[in-house]
N, C-alpha and C positions, 0 to 999 in steps of 0.2 A: 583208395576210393575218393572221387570227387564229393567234396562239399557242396550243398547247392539246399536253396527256400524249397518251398514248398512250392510257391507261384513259380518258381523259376524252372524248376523242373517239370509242371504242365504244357510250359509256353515250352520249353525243349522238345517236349513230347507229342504238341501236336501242333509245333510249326517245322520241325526239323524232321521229324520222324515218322510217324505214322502216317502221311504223305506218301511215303513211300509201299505202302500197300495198295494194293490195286493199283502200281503204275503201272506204262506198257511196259510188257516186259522185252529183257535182251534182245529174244529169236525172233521176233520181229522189228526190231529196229533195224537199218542199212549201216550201212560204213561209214555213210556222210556222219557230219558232226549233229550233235545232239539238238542243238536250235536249230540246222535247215529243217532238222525232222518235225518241230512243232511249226516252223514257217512252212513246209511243203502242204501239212493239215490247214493250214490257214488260206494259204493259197486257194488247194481245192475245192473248200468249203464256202470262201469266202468272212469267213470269219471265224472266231476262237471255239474249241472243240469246247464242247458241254460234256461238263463229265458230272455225272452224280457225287454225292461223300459216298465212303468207303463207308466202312462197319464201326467204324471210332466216329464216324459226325465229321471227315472233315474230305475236303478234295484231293485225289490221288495227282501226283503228279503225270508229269506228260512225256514224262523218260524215266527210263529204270538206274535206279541208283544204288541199288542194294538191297540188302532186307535191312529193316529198323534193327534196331537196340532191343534188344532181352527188356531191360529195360522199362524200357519206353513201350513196349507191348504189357508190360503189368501194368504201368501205369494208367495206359489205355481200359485196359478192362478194368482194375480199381473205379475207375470214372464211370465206366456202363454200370455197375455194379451198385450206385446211386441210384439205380433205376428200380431197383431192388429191396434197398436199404429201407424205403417209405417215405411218404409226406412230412409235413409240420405242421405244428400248431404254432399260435400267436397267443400269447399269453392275455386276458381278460385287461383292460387296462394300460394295454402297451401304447406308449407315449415317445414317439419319433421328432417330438420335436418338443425338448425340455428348454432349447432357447429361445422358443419363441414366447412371446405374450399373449394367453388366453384368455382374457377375463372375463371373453362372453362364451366361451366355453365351444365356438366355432369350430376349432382346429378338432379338436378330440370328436365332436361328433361327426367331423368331414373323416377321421381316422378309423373311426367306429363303423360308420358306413363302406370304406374301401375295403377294410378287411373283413366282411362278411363278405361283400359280392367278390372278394378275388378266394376266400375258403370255400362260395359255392363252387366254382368253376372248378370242372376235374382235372385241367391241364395243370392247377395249381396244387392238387391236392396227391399227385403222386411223384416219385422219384423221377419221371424223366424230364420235369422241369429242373432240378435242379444237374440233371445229364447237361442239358443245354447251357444253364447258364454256370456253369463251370468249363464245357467248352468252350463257350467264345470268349468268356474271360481271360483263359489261356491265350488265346489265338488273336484278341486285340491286346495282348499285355498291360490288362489293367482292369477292374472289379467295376461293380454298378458302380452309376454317378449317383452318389447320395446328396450332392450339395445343393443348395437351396434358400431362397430367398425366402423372407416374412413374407406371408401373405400380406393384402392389403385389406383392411377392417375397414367396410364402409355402412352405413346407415340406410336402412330400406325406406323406399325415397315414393311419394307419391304426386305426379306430376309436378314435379322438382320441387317438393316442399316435405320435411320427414313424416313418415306416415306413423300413425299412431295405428294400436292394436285395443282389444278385448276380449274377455273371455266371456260366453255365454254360454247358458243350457237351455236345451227343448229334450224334449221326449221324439223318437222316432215311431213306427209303425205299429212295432210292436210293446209299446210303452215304455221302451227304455231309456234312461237319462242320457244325453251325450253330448258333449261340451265340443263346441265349435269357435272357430277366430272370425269375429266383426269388425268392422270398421269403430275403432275407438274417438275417432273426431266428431265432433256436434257443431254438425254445417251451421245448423240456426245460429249457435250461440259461439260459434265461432271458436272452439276451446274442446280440450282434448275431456271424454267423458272418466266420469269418477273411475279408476282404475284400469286407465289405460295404458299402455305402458308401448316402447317403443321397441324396434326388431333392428338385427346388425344379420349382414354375408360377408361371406369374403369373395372379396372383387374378382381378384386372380387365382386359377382354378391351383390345387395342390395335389391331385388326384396321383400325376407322372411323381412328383417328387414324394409320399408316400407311398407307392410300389417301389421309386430306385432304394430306400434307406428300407424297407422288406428284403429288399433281392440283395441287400447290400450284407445286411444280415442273415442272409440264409448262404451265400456265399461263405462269409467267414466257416459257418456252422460245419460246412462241407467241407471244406481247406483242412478243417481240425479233423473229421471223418478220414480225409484220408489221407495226411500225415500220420494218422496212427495209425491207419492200415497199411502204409507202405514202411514205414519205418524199420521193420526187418526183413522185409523181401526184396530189396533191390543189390545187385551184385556189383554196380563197377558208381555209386550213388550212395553217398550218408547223407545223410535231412538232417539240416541246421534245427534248432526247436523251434517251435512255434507256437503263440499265443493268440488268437484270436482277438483282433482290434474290432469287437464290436458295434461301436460307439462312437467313430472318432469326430463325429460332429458336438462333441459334448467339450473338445479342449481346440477346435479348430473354428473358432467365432471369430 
């Protein structure tokens, strides 16, 4: 039996193999060689045939080549079979960026806020998100981009001078107390009012690089899924072991 990752056996499986379902078959290809036959489709059409993915997520070839690997068809379904498996949670507090410096506490409530609105959304909340994104992982040979630069911490700025804040209460309608944000500066006297205090953003958005270090880790999560599911069902295939690198932005600074 062949040795072979776990990654490396996906990228086997569905750039090598599973292609090969749904190509055209034999009894309609001619004598000519294999590529006039996709140049002759190309010819008549004027451009490259459009073929749908197959039943595995990925595009059939344009010549028949065989049937796939034993194989390489478990491995395929193990992968659908994510679809199945369920969603994920994000654990209460989870912290994607332990290198950065938060002292005004920006980062975590920009983190706070992505993973609520990417847990409402149902594309995110069942197995065939992570169908996908374990296919094209395979298929570009290589996991979410988790990497990512500090934001930039800048000071909320009112007509280019830092603006100060305040807290204050009125009563609403129906007489209840409800604290709202003032302008904290005293134009008259030219000086920031007794307990004002100042506001920070971050300049440059982080939204894409908390989803990639999500999707980076939900990948991992899947790799471990089904390494243990495959691990005694493949025939001519032994799986090296495998650890899920979680984190690797935590020793890659």
């Amino acid at each position: 039996m062949k040795k072979i990752g776990i990654e490396q056996l996906l990228t086997w499986a569905f750039t090598q193999e599973l292609p090969k379902i749904g190509a055209r078959s034999e009894s309609v290809l001619t004598a000519a060689p294999s590529s006039w036959n996709v140049m002759s489709d190309m010819i008549a059409l004027g451009t490259m045939v459009d073929k749908g993915p197959n039943r595995y997520g990925v595009v059939s070839g344009f010549v028949h080549e065989g049937d796939p690997h034993p194989d390489a068809i478990i491995v395929g379904d193990a992968v659908r079979g994510l679809a199945v498996h369920g969603g994920f949670e994000i654990g209460r507090g989870w912290n994607p960026y332990p290198e950065f410096n938060d002292e005004h506490g920006l980062i975590a409530a920009e983190v706070a806020r992505v993973v609520s609105d990417q847990m409402e959304r149902s594309d995110k909340l069942n197995g065939r998100y992570m169908v996908n994104l374990v296919t094209s992982a395979a298929i570009l040979k290589r996991g979410p981009c988790w990497q990512a630069d500090e934001p930039r911490v800048v000071m909320v700025m009112n007509s280019g001078k830092p603006a100060w804040f305040i807290q204050r209460k009125m009563r609403d309608r129906l007489g209840k107390t409800v604290t709202y944000e003032d302008n904290g500066f005293d134009e008259r006297k030219q000086r920031p009012r007794l307990g004002a205090y100042r506001k920070y953003r971050i300049a440059t958005p982080i939204r894409s690089a908390i989803v990639g270090r999500m999707d980076w880790q939900l990948w991992q999560s899947s790799l471990r899924y089904l390494h243990h599911k495959l691990s005694s069902q493949l025939s001519a295939h032994d799986l090296q072991s495998f650890t899920p690198d979680r984190e690797p932005w935590r020793y890659h600074r």
